[in-house]
C-alpha positions in Angstrom: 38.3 77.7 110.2 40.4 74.6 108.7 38.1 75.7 105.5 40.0 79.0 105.7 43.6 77.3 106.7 43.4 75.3 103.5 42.3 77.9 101.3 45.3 80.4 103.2 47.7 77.3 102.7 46.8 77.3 98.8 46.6 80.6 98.2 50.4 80.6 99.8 51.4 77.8 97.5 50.2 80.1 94.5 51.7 83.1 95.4 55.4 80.9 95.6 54.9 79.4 92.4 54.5 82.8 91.0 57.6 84.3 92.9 59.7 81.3 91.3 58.4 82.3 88.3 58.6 85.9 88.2 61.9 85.8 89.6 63.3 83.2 87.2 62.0 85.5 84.3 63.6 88.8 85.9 66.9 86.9 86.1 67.0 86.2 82.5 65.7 90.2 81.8 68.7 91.1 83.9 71.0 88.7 82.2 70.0 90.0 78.9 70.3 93.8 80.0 74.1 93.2 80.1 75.2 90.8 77.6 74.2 89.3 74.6 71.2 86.7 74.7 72.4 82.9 74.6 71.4 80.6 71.8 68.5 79.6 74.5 67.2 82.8 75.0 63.6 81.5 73.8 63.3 78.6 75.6 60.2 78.1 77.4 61.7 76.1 80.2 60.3 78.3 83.2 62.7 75.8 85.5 65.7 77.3 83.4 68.7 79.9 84.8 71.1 81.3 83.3 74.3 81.0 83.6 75.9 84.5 83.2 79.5 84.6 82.4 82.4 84.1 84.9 85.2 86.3 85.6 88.0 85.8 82.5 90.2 82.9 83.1 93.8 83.3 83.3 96.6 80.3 82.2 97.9 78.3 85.9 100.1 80.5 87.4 98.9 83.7 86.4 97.4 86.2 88.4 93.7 86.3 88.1 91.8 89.0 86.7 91.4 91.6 90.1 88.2 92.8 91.2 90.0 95.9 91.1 91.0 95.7 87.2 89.7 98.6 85.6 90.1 101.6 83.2 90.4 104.8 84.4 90.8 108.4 82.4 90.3 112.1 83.4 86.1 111.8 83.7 85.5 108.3 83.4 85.7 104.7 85.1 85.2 101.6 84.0 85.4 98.2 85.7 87.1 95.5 83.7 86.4 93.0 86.2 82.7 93.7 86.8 81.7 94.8 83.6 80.5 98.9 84.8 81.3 101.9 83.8 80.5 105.5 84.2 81.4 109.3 84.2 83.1 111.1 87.2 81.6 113.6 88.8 85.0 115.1 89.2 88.0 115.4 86.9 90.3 112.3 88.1 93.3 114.8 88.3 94.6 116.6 91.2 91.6 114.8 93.1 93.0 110.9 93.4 93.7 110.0 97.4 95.2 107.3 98.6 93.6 104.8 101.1 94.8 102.0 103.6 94.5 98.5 102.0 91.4 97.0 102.4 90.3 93.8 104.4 90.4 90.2 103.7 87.2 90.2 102.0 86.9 94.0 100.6 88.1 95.9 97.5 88.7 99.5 96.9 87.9 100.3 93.3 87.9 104.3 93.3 88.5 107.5 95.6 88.2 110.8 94.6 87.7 114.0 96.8 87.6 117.4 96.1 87.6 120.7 97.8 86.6 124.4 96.3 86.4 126.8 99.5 83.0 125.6 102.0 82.2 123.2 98.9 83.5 119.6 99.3 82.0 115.7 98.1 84.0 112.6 97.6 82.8 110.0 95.7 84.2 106.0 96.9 83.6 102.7 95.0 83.9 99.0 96.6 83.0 95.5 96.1 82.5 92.5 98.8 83.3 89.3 98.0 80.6 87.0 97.5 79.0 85.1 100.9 80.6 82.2 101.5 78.8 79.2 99.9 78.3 81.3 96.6 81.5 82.3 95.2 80.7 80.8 92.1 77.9 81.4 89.9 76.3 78.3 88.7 72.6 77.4 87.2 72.3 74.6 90.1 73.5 77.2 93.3 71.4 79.8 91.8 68.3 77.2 91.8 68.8 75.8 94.8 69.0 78.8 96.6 65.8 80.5 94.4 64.0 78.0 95.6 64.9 78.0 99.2 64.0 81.7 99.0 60.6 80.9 97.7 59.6 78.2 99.7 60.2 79.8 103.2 58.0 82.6 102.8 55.4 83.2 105.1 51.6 83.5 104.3 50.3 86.7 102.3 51.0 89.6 104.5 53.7 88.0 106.6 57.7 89.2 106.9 60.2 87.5 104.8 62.1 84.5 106.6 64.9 84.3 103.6 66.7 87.6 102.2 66.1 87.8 98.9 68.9 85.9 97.0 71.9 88.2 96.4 72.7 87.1 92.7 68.6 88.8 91.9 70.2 92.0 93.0 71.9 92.1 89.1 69.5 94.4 87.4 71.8 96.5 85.0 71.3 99.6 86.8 72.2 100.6 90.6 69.8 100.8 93.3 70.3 103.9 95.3 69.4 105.8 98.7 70.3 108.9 99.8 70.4 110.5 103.1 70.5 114.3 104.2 71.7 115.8 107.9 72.3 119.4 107.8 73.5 120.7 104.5 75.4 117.7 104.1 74.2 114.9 101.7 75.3 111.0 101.4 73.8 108.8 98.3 74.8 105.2 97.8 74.1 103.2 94.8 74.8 99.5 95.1 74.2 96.4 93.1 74.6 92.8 92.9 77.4 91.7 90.4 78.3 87.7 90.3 77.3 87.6 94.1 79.7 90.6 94.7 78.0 93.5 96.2 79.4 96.9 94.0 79.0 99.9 95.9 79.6 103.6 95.1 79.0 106.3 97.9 79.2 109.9 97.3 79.7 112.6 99.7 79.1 116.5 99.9 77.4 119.6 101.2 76.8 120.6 97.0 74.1 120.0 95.8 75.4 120.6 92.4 77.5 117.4 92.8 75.0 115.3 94.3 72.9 116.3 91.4 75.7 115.8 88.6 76.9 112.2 90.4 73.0 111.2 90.5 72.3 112.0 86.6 75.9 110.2 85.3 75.2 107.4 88.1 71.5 106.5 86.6 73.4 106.6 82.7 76.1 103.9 83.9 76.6 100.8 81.6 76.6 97.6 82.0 78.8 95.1 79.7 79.6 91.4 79.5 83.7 90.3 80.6 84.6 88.1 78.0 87.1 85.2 78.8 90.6 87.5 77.4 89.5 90.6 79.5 87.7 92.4 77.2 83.6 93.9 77.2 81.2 93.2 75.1 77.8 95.5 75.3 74.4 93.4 74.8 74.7 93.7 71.0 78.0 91.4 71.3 79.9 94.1 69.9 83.2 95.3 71.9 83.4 97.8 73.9 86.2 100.4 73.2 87.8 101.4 76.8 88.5 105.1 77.8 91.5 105.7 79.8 94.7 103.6 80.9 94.8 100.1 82.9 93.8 100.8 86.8 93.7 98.7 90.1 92.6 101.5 92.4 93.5 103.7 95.2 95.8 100.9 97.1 97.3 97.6 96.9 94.6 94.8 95.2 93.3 93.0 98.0 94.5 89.6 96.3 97.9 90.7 96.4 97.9 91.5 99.8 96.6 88.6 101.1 99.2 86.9 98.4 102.0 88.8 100.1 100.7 88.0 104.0 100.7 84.5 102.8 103.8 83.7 100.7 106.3 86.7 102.8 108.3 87.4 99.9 110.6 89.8 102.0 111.8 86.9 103.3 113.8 86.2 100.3 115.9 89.5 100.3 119.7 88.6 101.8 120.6 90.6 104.6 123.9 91.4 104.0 126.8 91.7 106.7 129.0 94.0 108.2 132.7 93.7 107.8 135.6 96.1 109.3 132.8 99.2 109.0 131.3 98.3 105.6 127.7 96.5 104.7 128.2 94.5 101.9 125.4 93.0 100.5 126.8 90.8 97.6 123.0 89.1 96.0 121.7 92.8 95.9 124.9 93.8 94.7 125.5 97.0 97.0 128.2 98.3 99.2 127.7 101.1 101.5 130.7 102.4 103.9 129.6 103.3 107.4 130.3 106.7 108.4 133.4 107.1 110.5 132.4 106.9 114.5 128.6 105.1 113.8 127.6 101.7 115.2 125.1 99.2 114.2 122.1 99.4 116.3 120.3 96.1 117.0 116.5 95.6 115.6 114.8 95.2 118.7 116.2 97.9 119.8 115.0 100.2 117.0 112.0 98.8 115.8 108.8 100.3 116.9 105.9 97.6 117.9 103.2 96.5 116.0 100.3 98.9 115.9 97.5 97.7 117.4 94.5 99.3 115.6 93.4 95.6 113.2 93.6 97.8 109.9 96.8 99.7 110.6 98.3 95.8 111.7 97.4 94.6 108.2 99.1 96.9 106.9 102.1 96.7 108.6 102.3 93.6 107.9 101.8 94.1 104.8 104.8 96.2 104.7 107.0 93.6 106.7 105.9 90.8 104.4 107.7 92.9 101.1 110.7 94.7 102.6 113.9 94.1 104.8 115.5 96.6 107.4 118.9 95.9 106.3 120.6 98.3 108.5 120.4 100.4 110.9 123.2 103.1 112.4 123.8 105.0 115.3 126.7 107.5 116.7 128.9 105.6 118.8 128.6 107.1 122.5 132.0 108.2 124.1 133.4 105.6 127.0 131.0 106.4 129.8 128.3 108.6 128.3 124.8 107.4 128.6 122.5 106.7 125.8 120.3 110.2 125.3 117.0 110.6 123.5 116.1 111.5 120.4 119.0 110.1 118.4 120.5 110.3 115.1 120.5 107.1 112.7 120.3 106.1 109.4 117.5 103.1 108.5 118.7 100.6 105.0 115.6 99.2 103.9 115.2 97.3 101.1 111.5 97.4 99.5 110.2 94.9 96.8 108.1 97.2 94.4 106.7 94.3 92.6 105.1 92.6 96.3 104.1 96.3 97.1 102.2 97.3 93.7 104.6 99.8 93.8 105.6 102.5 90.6 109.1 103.8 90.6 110.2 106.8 89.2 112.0 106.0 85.7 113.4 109.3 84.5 114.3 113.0 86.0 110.7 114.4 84.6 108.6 111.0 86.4 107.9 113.8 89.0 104.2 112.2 89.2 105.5 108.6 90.0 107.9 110.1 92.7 104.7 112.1 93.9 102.9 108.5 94.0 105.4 106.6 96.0 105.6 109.4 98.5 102.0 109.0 99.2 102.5 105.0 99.2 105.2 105.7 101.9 103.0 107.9 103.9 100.1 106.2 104.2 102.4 102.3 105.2 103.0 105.1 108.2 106.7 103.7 109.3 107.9 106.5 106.8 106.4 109.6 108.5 105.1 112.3 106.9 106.8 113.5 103.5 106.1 117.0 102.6 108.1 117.5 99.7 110.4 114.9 97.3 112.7 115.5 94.3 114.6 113.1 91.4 118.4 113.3 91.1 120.9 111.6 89.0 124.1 110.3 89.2 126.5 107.9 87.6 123.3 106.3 85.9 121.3 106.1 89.0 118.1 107.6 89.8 117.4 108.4 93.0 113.8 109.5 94.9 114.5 112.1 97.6 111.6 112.2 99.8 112.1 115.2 102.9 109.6 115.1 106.0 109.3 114.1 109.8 109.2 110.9 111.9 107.1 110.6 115.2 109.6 108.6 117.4 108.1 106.3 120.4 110.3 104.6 122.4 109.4 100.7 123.6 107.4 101.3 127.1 106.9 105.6 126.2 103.5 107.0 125.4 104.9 110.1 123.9 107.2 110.6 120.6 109.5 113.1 119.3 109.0 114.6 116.0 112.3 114.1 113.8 113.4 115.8 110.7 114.2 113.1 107.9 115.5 112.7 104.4 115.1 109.5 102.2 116.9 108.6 99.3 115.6 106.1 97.0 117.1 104.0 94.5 115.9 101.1 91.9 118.4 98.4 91.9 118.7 94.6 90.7 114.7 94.9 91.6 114.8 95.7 94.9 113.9 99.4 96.3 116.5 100.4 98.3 116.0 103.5 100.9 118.1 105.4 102.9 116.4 107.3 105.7 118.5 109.8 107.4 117.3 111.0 110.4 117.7 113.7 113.1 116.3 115.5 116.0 115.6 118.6 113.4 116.7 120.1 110.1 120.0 121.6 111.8 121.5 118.3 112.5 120.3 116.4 109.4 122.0 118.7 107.3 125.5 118.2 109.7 125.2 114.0 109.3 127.7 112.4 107.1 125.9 109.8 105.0 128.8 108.7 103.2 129.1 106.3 100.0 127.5 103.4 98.6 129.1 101.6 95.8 127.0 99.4 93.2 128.4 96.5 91.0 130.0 98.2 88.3 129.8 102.1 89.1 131.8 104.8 90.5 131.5 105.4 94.6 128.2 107.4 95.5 128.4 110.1 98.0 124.8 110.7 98.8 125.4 114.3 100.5 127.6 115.2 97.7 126.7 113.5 94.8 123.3 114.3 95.3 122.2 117.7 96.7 119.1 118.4 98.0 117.0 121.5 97.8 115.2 122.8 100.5 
């Protein structure tokens, strides 16, 4: 028996030395799949890793390059960030949706969907930050943690007591699984990029698509981020990019956690209200208060926090870029009790550059105005916007957004549903919104918004100046 112990003990010892080894010589295959081989390529140091290149630096100050930086066209995507790219399985236009913002620790690189009658798919990409421990790539953590991997394996025929080390996963190509219930189909393809995890799922009932998105899936590419942003493929030549710069379906998750942190929104002045007008002098706006209308206090009008931990982030998210500047009410005749739903007009003042956020920059930007209305949507303290326009006047352009606002009063379970219009200027780089609202479409149209006034321009009247279709 202790004959048969030591020769089991051995036998284990060999089989470790040999998974060091084997894995130490897939690493550098992997390396080399993606980028060009390092002077050291043919060294015959089996003890040797290494080091694959780190995300580009950026001078002290500037933002990092985003694990959402990318390149986008009609039929392809590529990441700039982690050095992948691939053909759609869908044209990119007409199919792009919009999704919360992510947590902490996740990134949302793509989303497309599509429907064609009974037909439908979707196909999402994401990346995980890296465990904690190995954020950084580095010959020593990856040795170190090789050899921990190696070493607490269990005799021949035993389970593993050590997941295989995540940075192994790097393999220039995806790994994949797919999954069928029904005639729907679900295939994820994932792989280990500089101890992020890169996934893309894809989603339909046709099999046409799940074919298409397998074929294009196994012919990605795999390049090597050079230290200016740029790709080189495993020749060292560069890559030439398809498509236009591209941070994904919502707000980089380093920007939100940014905006959380820092609370820029706390910077923009709140103005004051004197003898019926708001004047806001550091934003540079005046705005007269329609005749008989009050100023309604905050806690009064605010709605509470949402409770739901993705629709809190954000919200706050929100709250950490903007300012409810004012908000307006019809002044109640001596004696008459406050009634339910209400009229009022909401001043908020958004900052576009906290928010990620596009503005509309000319009367034919209808796809930028399409782009914020979605943005304001899904933040959900805007309602739903069904249609939106761009007018001009006196040199300003505005956004008109028209929808509905479920209203919940503190301590009620159910809302109203009010008609709203917004109107939506660029000024002294702040977004600055009007929301008019009213128990429906009759009485909006009857509410007089009257004028605003910006440094150096005629008086505004939005109602006037600024008709709205229907």
């Amino acid at each position: 028996m202790s004959t048969l112990s030591a020769t089991a003990r051995r036998v284990s010892r060999e089989l470790h030395t040999c998974a060091l080894l084997l894995m130490l010589g897939c690493t550098v295959t992997m390396l080399h799949a993606q980028c060009p081989s390092p002077p050291y390529a043919n060294s015959n140091d089996p003890n040797l890793i290494f080091k694959r290149p780190a995300p580009p630096k950026r001078a002290p100050g500037q933002e990092p390059l985003l694990p959402e930086a990318g390149f986008l066209s009609n039929t392809h995507y590529t990441s700039q960030f982690f050095g992948l790219a691939f053909d759609l399985p869908m044209t990119v236009q007409g199919h792009e949706i919009m999704v919360p913002v992510m947590p902490e620790k996740q990134h949302a690189l793509l989303m497309l969907q599509y429907e064609n009658g009974e037909r439908n798919g979707y196909i999402q990409v994401t990346a995980t930050d890296p465990r904690p421990g190995y954020e950084v790539s580095t010959p020593e953590k990856e040795q170190e943690e090789l050899e921990r991997w190696a070493q607490n394996q269990t005799a021949f025929g035993g389970q593993l007591q050590f997941p295989v080390p995540s940075f192994l996963l790097r393999s220039g190509h995806f790994y994949s699984s797919t999954r069928r219930v029904g005639r729907n189909y679900a295939a994820q393809y994932w792989v280990g990029i500089n101890n992020y995890m890169v996934k893309v799922m894809v989603r339909t009932n046709d099999k046409d698509f799940l074919r298409k998105a397998k074929n294009l899936m196994a012919d990605a590419q795999f390049y090597c981020p050079q230290d200016d942003g740029t790709l080189i493929n495993e020749d060292g030549k560069p890559v030439k990019v398809e498509g236009v710069p591209y941070t994904g379906p919502t707000v980089p998750t380093f920007r939100v956690n940014a905006a959380l942190r820092d609370e820029p929104g706390k910077n923009i002045p709140h103005g004051e209200m004197v003898a019926g007008v708001y004047r806001n002098p550091e934003a540079g706006l005046q705005y007269r208060v329609p005749r008989g209308w009050d100023v309604v206090a905050a806690d009064k009008s605010d709605p509470p926090p949402p409770q739901d931990e993705s629709t809190l982030r954000e919200y706050k998210f929100l709250h950490a870029c903007s300012q409810t500047l004012l908000q307006i009410a019809p002044r109640l005749p001596a004696g008459v009790k406050e009634q339910q739903p209400t009229p009022a007009i909401v001043l908020r003042a958004l900052d576009p550059a906290c928010l990620s956020m596009r503005t509309a920059t000319s009367l034919t930007d209808k796809r930028t105005a399409d782009e914020v209305a979605a943005s304001l949507e899904q933040m959900g303290e805007f309602g739903e916007i069904y249609s939106d326009e761009l007018r001009s006047t006196h040199g300003h352009l505005f956004m008109i957004f028209h929808g509905t606002l479920a209203t919940t009063q503190r301590g009620e379970d159910l809302g109203q549903r009010m008609s709203q219009t917004i109107f939506a200027t660029r000024y002294n780089k702040l977004l600055l919104m009007w929301s008019v609202i009213a128990p429906d479409a009759a009485a909006l149209a009857e509410i007089p918004i009257s004028d605003i006034l910006f440094d150096g321009s005629p008086a505004i009247e939005l109602r006037a100046s600024l008709p709205v279709g229907k």
